[in-house]
N, C-alpha and C positions, 0 to 999 in steps of 0.2 A: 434446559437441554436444547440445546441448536436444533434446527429444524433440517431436514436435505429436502433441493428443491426437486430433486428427480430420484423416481424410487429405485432402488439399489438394483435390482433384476435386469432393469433394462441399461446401467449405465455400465458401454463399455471403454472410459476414456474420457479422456476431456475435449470439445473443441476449443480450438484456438480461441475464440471468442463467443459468448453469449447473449451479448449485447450488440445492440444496430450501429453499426459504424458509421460516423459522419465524413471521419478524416484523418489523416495518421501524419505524424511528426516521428523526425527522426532525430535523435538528442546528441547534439554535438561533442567530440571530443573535449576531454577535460586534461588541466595540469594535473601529475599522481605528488601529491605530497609525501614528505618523508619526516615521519615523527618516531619519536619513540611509543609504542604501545603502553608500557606501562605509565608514563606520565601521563597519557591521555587518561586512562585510569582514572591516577590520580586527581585530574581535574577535572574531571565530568563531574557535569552538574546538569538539572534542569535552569532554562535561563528563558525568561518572560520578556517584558516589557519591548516587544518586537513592533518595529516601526514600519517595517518595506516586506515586499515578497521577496520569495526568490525567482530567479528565471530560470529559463533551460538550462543554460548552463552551467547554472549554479546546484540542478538538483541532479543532475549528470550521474554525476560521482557517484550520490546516495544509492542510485535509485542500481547502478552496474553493482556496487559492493555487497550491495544485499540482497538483488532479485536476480540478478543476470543469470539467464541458463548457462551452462558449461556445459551440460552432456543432453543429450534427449534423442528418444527414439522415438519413431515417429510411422503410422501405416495408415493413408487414405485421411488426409488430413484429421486424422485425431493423435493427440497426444499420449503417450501413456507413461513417459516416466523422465523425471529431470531433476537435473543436480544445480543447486546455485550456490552463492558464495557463503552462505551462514547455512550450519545446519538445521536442516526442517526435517520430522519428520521421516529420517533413512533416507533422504533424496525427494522424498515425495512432498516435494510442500504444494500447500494447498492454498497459501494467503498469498495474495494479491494486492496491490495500491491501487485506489480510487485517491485521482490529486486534483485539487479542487485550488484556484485562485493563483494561478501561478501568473507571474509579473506579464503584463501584454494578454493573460488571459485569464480577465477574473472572473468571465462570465462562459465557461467552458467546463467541460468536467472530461477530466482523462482515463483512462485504465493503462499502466505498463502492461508492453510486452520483453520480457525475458529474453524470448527471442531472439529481437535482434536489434533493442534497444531502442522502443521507439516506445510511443504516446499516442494512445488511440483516441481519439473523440467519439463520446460515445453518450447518447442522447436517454437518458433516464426521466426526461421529464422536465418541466417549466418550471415545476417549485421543488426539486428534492436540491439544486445547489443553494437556495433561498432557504431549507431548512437548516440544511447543516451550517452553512454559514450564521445563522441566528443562534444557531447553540454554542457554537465555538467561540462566539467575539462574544457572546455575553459574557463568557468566563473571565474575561479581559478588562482591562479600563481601556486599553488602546483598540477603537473599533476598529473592522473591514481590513485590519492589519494580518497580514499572515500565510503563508502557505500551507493547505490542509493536507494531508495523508489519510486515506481511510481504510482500511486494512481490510480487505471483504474474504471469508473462507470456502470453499469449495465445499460442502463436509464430505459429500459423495465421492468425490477423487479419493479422498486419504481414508474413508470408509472399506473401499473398493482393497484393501491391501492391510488395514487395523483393525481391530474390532477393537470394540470401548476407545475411541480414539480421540475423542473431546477433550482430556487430558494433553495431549500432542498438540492441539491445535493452540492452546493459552499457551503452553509452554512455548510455543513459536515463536505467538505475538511478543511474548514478552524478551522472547532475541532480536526479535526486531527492533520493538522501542531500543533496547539498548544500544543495537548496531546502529542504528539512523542518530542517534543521541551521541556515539563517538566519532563516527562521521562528519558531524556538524561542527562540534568542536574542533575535530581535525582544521576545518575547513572557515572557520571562526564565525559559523553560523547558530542562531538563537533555537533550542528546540528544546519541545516540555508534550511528553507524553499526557497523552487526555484518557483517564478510566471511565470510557464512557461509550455506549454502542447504540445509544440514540435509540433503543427501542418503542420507550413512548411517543415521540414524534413524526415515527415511520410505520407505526403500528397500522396505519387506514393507507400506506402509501401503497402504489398499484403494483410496483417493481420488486418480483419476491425473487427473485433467482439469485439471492446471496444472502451470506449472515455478516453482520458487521460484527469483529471481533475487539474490534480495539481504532486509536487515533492518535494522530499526532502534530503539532502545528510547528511551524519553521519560518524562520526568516530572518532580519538583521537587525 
């Protein structure tokens, strides 16, 4: 059972952020390609043997097509309700990317904002990018190769409006993997969903204000 880091009674909304801000990027305009949907279909695949990261620009695209806010209302800087490009949860989604290694920044770890499409720097600690990067490229022959994804879930946001709502949260992740996995092909990028929520290696870690649902590595 996922854990909620704040107890239901007292949460009215989400803030913008939970986490200590170091620095904020703001993610460049991208080309919109134009493919048929169903061929993509068609040829999606999980695809490995990835050599290079991606960079800003290159995760642009992913990151607008699947998280971008479209609607949100908004009172005294908390959040209470947004619509993005895939559906989550009635509007209410609650997962988030944690992007780890991205090209020029391998020793960085980000949070998107929806918002208004940026990249927050945001400081979890000295060893949590040294963990997940040791779990993710063991999986590999090809080391330190990759751009990570890490999918972290709110439960309290989507608590706050579902009851038994765990069931909604997997069902998400796994439109995700998909959408970031047609995306990439779109875009002729390498990407292979990871079944994997790193519980045992985060289990003593200090930073609890999130549950990891899922993962995903990318690049060329």
């Amino acid at each position: 059972m996922l854990k909620s880091p704040i107890p239901k009674k007292t949460y009215r909304g989400i803030k913008k952020t939970k986490f200590k801000m170091l620095n904020k990027i703001y993610l460049p305009f991208f080309e919109k390609k134009d493919k048929c949907f169903i061929e993509l279909l068609e040829k999606r695949s999980s695809k490995r043997g990835i050599t290079d990261n991606l960079s800003l620009v290159e995760i642009s695209p992913l990151l607008w097509f699947t998280f971008k806010i479209r609607n949100i209302i908004e009172k005294n800087d908390i959040l209470f309700w947004q619509k993005q490009y895939i559906p989550t949860s009635g509007g209410l989604g609650c997962i988030s990317p944690l992007i780890i290694n991205i090209k020029n920044y391998e020793n960085n770890i980000f949070i998107y904002s929806g918002e208004d499409h940026s990249l927050i720097e945001i400081d979890l600690g000295e060893h949590f990018i040294d963990i997940i990067k040791e779990v993710v490229f063991n999986m590999f022959e090809e080391r330190n190769n990759g751009t990570i994804f890490i999918y972290i879930a709110d439960i309290v946001k989507i608590n706050e409006k579902y009851k038994n709502s765990e069931s909604l949260i997997w069902r998400d992740v796994g439109v995700i993997n998909l959408n970031i996995n047609l995306l990439s092909d779109l875009h002729g990028y390498k990407s292979c969903a990871l079944g994997y929520t790193f519980d045992n290696e985060l289990k003593n870690f200090k930073y609890t204000k999130f549950n990891i649902v899922g993962a995903q590595i990318l690049g060329h």
